[in-house]
N, C-alpha and C positions, 0 to 999 in steps of 0.2 A: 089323339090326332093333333097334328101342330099344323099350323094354318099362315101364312104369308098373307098379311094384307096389305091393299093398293087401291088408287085411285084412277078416276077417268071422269070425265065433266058430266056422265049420267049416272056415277055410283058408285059403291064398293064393290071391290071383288078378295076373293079370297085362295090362294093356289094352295094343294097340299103339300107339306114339304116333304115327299118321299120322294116327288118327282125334279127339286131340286138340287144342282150341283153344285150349284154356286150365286151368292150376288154381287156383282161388281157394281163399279160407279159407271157411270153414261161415260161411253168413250166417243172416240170420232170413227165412222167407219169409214166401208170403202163403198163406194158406189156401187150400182149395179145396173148398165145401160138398160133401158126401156123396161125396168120392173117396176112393179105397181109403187103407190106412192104410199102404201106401208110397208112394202118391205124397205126398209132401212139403209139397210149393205150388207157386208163381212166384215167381222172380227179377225183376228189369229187371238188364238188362244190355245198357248202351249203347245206352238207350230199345226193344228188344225183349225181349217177354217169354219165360221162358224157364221149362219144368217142369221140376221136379227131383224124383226118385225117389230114396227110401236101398234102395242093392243087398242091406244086411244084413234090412232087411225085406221085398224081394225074394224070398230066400232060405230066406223065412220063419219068420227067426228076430227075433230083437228091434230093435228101430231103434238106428241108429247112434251110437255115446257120444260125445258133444262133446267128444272129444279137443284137443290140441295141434297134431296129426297129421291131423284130419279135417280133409276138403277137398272142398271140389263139386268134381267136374273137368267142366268142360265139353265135350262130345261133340259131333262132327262126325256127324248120321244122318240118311241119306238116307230122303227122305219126299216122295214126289209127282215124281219127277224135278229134286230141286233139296235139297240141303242143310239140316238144320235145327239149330239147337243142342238141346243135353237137358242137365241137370244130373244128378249122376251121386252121391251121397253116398258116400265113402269111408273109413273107418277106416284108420289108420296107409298112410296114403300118403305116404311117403317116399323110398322104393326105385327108381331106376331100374337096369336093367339092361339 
C-alpha cells in the first residue's frame, strides 16, 4: 500500500493512493457565491470542472497556508455510480510512504 502524507495544525494524515489522480500545485480558483468557507471554488482541469475543499478548514481549523508544499491532490470519489474528481487542499504534502 502507498500512502500520501500531509499536514493540518492538529496532525498528520495519510490518503491511499489508489484513490488518487493527480497532485498539482495550489492554483487560484474560482469562487463560489455563498458556499461554506471550505469549499474553496472550481478548477478546470482538462475542460472539467472540478470543487476543491481545504481539509485544514474542514477540520475546522484555519484555511490552508500557501506553502511551497501545498498542493490540490486530486481525488478519485465515487458519486452516482460512476467516478468524480474533487480537489483536495493539502499542507506539506510531500511524504509518500
Amino acid at each position: 500500500m502507498l500512502l500520501l502524507l500531509f499536514e493540518t495544525i492538529d496532525g498528520r494524515y495519510a490518503l491511499d493512493s489508489k484513490y488518487i489522480a493527480e497532485i498539482i500545485p495550489l492554483l487560484k480558483t474560482k469562487k463560489i457565491p455563498a458556499a461554506p468557507a471550505f469549499v474553496k471554488g472550481m478548477i478546470n482541469y482538462h475542460g472539467t470542472p472540478v470543487p476543491v475543499f481545504d481539509f485544514s478548514a474542514i477540520e475546522g481549523g484555519e484555511s490552508s497556508k500557501a506553502l511551497y508544499s501545498t498542493r490540490i491532490i486530486l481525488v478519485n470519489y465515487p458519486l452516482d455510480n460512476e467516478e468524480r474528481l474533487v480537489g483536495i487542499i493539502a499542507e506539506k504534502a510531500t511524504d509518500i510512504i
